[in-house]
C-alpha positions as CSV (number, residue, x, y, z in Angstrom):
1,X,3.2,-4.9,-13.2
2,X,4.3,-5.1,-9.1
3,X,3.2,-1.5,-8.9
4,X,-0.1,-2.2,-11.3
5,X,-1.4,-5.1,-8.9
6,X,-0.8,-2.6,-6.1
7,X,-3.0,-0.1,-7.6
8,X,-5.8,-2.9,-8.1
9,X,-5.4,-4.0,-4.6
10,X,-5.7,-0.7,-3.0
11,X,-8.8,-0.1,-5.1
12,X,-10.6,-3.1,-4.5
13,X,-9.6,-2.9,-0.4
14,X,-10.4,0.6,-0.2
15,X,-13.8,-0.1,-2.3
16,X,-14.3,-2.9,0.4
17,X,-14.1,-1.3,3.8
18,X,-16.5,1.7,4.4
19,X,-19.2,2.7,6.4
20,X,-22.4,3.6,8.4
21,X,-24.0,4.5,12.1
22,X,-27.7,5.4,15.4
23,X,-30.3,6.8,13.6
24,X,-32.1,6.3,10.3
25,X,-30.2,7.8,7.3
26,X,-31.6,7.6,3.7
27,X,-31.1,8.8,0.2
28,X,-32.6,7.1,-3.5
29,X,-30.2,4.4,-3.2
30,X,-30.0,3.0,0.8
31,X,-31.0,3.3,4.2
32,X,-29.0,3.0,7.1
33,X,-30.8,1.8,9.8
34,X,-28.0,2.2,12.3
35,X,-24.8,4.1,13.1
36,X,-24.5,5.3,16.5
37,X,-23.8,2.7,19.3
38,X,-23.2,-0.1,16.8
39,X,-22.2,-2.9,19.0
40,X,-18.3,-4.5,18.0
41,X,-16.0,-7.0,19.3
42,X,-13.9,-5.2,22.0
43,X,-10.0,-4.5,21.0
44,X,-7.6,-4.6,23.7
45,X,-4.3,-2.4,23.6
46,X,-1.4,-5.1,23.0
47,X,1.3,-4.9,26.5
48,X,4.6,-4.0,25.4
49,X,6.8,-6.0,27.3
50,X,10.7,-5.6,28.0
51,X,11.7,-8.4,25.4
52,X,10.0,-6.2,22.8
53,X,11.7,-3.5,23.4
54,X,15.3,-5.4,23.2
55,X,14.0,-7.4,20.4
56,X,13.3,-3.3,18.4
57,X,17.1,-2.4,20.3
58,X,18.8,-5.3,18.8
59,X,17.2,-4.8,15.1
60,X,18.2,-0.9,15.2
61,X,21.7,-1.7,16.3
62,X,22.1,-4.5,13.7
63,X,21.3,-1.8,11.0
64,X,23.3,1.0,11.9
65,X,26.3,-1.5,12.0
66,X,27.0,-0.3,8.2
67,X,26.8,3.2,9.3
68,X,28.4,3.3,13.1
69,X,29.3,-0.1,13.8
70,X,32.9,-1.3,14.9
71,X,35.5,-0.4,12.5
72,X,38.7,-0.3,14.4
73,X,39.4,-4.6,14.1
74,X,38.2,-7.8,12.5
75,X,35.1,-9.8,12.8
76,X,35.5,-12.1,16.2
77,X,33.4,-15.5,16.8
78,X,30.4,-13.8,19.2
79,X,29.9,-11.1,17.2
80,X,27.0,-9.8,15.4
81,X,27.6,-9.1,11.8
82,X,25.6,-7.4,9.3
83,X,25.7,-8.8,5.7
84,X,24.7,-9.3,2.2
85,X,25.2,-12.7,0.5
86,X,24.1,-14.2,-2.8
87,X,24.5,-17.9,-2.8
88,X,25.2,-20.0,-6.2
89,X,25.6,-23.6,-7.3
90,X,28.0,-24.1,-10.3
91,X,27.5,-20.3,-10.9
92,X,23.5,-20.2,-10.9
93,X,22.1,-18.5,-8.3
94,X,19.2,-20.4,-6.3
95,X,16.0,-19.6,-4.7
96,X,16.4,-18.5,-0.9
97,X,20.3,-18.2,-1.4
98,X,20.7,-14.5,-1.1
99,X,19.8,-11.8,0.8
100,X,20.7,-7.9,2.2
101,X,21.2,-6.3,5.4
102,X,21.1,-9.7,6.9
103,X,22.4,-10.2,10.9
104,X,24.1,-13.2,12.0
105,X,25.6,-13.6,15.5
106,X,29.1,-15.7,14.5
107,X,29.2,-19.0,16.3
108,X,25.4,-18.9,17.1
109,X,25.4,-22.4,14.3
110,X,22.5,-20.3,12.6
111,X,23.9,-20.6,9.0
112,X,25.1,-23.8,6.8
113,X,28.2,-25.9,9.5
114,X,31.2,-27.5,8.3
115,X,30.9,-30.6,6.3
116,X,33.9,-32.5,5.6
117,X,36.5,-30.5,3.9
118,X,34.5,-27.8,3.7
119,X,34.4,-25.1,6.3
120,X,31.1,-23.3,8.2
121,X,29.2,-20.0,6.3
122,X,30.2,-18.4,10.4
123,X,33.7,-19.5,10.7
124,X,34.8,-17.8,7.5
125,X,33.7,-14.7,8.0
126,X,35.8,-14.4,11.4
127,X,38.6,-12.5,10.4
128,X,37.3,-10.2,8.0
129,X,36.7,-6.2,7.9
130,X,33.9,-4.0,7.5
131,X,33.8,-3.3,4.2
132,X,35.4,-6.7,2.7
133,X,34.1,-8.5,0.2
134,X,34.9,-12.1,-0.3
135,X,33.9,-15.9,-1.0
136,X,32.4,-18.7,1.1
137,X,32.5,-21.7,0.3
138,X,30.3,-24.5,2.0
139,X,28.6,-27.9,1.6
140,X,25.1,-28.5,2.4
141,X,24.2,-31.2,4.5
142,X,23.2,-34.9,3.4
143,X,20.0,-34.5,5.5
144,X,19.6,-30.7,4.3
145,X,15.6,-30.1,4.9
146,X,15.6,-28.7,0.8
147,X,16.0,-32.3,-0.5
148,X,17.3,-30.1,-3.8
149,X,20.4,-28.6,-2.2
150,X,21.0,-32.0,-0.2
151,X,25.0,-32.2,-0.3
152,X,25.7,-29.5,-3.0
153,X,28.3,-27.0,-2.7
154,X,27.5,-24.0,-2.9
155,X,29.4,-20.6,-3.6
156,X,28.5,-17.7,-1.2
157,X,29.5,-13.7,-2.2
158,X,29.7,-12.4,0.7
159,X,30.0,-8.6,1.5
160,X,30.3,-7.7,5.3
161,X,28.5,-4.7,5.9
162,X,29.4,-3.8,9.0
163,X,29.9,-5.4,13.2
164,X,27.0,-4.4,15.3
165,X,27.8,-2.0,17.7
166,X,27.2,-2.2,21.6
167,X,24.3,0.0,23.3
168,X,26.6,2.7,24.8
169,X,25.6,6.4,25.6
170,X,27.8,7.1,22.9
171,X,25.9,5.2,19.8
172,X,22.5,6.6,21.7
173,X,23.5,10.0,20.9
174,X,24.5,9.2,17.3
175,X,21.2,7.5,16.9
176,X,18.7,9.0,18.7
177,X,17.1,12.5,18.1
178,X,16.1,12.7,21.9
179,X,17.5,10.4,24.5
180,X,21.3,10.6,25.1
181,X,21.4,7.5,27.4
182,X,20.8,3.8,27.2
183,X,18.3,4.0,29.6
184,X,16.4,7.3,27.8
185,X,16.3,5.3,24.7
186,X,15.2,2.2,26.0
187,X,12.1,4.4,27.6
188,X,11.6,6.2,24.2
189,X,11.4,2.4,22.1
190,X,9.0,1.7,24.4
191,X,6.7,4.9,24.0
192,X,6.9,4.1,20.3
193,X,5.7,0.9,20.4
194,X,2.7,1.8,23.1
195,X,2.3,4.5,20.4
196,X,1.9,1.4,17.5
197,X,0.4,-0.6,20.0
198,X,-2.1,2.2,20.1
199,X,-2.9,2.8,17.0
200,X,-3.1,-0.9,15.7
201,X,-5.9,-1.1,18.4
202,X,-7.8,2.0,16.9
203,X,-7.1,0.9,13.4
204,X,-9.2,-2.8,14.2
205,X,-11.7,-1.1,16.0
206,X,-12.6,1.0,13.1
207,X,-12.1,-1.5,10.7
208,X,-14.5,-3.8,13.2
209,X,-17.4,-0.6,13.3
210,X,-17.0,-0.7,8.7
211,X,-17.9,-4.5,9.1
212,X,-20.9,-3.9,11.5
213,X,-22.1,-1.5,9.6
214,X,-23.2,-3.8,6.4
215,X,-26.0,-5.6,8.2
216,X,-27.4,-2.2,8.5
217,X,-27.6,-1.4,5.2
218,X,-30.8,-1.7,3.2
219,X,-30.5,-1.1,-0.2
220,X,-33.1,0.1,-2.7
221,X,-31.0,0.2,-6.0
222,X,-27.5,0.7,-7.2
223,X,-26.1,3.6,-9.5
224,X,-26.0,2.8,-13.1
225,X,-23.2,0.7,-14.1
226,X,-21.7,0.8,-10.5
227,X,-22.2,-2.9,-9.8
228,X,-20.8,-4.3,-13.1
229,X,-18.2,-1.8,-12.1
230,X,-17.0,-3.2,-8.9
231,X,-17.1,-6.6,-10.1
232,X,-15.1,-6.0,-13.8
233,X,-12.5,-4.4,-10.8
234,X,-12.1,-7.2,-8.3
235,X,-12.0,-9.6,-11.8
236,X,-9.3,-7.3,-13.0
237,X,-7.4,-7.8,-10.2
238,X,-7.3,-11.3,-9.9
239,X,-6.9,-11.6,-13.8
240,X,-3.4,-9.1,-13.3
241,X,-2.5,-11.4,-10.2
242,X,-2.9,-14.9,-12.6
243,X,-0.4,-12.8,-15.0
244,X,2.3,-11.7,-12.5
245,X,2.3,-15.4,-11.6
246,X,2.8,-16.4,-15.3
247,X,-1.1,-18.3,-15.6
248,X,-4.0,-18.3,-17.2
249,X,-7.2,-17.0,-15.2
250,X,-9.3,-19.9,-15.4
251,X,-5.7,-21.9,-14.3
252,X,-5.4,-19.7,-11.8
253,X,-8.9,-19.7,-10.3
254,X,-8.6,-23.4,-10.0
255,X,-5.1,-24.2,-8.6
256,X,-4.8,-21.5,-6.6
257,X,-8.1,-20.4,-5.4
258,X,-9.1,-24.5,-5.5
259,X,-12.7,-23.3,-6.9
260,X,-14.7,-22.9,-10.1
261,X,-15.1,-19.9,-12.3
262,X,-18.7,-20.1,-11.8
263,X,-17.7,-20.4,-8.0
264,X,-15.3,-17.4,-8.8
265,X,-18.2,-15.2,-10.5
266,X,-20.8,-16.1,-7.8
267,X,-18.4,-14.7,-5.0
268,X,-17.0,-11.8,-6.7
269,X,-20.8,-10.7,-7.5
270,X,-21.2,-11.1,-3.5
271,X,-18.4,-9.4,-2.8
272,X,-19.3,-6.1,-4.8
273,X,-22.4,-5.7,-3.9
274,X,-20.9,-5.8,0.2
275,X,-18.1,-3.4,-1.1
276,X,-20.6,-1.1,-3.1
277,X,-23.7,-1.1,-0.1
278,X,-20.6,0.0,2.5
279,X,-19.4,2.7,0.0
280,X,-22.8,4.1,-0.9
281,X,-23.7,4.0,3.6
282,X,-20.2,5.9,3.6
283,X,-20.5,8.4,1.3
284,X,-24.3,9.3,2.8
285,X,-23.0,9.3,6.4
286,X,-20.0,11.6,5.4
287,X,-22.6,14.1,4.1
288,X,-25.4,14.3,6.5
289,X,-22.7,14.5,9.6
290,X,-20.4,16.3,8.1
291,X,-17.5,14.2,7.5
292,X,-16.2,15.1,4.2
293,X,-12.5,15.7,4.3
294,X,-11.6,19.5,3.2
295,X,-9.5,20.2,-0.1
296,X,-5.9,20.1,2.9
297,X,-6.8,17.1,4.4
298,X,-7.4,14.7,0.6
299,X,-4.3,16.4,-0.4
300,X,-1.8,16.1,2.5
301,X,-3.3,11.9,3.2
302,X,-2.6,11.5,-0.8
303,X,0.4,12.8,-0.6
304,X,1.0,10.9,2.5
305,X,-0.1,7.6,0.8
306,X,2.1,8.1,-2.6
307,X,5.3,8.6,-0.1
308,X,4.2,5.2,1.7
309,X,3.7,3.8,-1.8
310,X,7.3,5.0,-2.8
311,X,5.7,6.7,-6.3
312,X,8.0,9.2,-7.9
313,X,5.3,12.0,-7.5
314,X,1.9,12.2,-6.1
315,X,0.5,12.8,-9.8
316,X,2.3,9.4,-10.9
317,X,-0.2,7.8,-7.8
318,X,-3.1,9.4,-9.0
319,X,-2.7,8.2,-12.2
320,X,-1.7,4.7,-11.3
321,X,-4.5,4.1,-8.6
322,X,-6.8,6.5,-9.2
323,X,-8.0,9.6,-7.4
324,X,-11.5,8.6,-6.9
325,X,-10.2,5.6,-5.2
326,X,-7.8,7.5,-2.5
327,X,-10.5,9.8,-1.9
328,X,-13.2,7.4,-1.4
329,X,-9.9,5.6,1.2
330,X,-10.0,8.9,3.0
331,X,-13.6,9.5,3.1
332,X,-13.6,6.0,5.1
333,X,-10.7,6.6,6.9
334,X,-13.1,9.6,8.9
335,X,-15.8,7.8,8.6
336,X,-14.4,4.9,10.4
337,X,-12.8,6.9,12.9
338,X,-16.5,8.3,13.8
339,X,-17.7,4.9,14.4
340,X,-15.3,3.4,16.0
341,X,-16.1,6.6,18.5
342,X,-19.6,6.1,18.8
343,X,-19.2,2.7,19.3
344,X,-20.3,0.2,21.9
345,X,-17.3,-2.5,22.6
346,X,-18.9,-5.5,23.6
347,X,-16.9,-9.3,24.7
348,X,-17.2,-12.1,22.2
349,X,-17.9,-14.9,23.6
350,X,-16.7,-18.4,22.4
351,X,-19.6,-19.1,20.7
352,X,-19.5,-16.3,19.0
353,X,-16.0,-16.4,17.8
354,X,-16.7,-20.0,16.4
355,X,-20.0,-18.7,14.2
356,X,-18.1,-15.7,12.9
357,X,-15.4,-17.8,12.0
């Protein structure tokens, strides 16, 4: 089901986000009226400051504290931990109880205190090895903000991964392909995250330049059966999303969306006609400049996207999402990228912001 909703979603976003550029471009079905110099709200590089990069430091140690943390003695208050727990209550697991790789600095009061006769979650894993496994037993606050676990005692299984290393040379060189001292890696987290930084900015800019290009679409019809289409899709998806939560469609449309079918029907008819006029202006500016990806580039992005998508093999992705879908996805990948080029960043003003919200 989890991977059939994320085939739906991928084809109703990639359906959704295409499209179009300067002078005229036309073909039976639209005209694009504009597609160079298409005027967007400017995108601005995030900074990366130095608490970022300690932030990335201190995540990256707390993993590799299974792998390459401190072995040699016992957990000590102060120390960061990395653990899995699953909490019960008279032997049922409950919601929010439970977790993996999780970090916990010992002493730091971030997990359930002592209460009574009953110890703190930190205090009782001082003591213990990488490696052990073992019990925790607490009791949750009177005033506990889940009015549910209020004063219940709950059994924790606790299995302590591992205690975070410090940043030496030492764990640099286990953990880093390039640098081989603290300073060198802390210069090479922050390249990678100007590097993210980067291309988050490029991303939004060519997902801005596929919005603009809608109001300069014209249409003069749609293929046969394409609109019906699109909309039997986005329905489909929605209708798979009701089941995965257990509900009826028309329940689910009304408690969770807070609107009418009628409501739903009008919008998802307005929604694929945008996605289908931004597909059709993508598809025509790929062809008359050239922009169709090669046979190499749809097969190494699909194969790129089923290894995102953790599918066993790139034929099981296919299948499951479709390969008209990716390839449309990677048609608008280049065509995106060309707008976004040839476009003209322009400030929003406040205005602005407030009638585009």
């Amino acid at each position: 089901m989890k991977k059939r909703i994320l085939a739906l979603t991928l084809s109703v976003l990639m359906a959704a986000s295409l499209a179009g550029c300067s002078k005229q471009l036309s073909n039976e079905y639209i005209t694009v009226k504009q597609y160079d110099g298409l005027e967007v709200a400017k995108v601005e590089t995030a900074e990366v400051t130095d608490e970022n990069v300690e932030s990335v430091i201190q995540t990256n140690l707390g993993t590799s504290a299974a792998d390459g943390g401190i072995t040699d003695r016992a957990a000590e208050n102060g120390d960061r931990v990395n653990i899995d727990y699953v909490g019960s209550v008279d032997g049922t697991e409950f919601e929010g109880g439970s977790d993996k790789g999780s970090v916990l600095e010992l002493g730091s009061g971030s997990f359930i205190g002592a209460n009574g006769d009953y110890k703190g979650f930190e205090e009782q894993i001082v003591g213990h090895k990488s490696g052990d496994e073992f019990d925790i037993t607490v009791k949750f606050p009177a005033d506990y903000q889940n009015a549910d676990m209020a004063d219940k005692v709950a059994v924790f299984k606790v299995t302590l991964n591992g205690i975070v290393p410090e940043l030496t040379d030492d764990w640099v060189k286990k953990n880093s392909e390039t640098s081989k001292t603290v300073e060198e890696y802390k210069k090479e987290i922050r390249k990678q995250l100007e590097d993210n930084n980067k291309e988050s900015m490029e991303n939004t800019l060519q997902n801005n330049a596929l919005e603009a290009i809608a109001d300069q679409v014209e249409v003069k019809k749609y293929p046969d059966g394409a609109l019906d289409e699109q909309i039997n899709s986005i329905k489909e998806y929605y209708t798979n999303m009701a089941a995965a939560y257990g509900m009826e469609f028309k329940d689910f449309v009304e408690q969770a969306m807070q609107m009418t079918e009628e409501d739903f029907d009008k919008q998802a008819k307005e929604a694929a006609e945008t996605a289908l006029k931004r597909k059709l202006a993508c598809e025509l500016i790929a062809e008359k400049k050239n922009l169709e990806p090669s046979d190499k580039e749809y097969e190494e992005q699909i194969a790129e996207y089923a290894e995102n998508g953790q599918y066993e093999s790139v034929e099981d992705f296919k299948e499951q999402v479709g390969e008209d879908t990716v390839k449309n996805a990677i048609r608008q990948q280049k065509v995106g990228k060309y707008l976004a080029d040839n476009c003209v960043q322009v400030e929003q003003s406040d205005s602005s912001t407030e009638t585009a919200k």
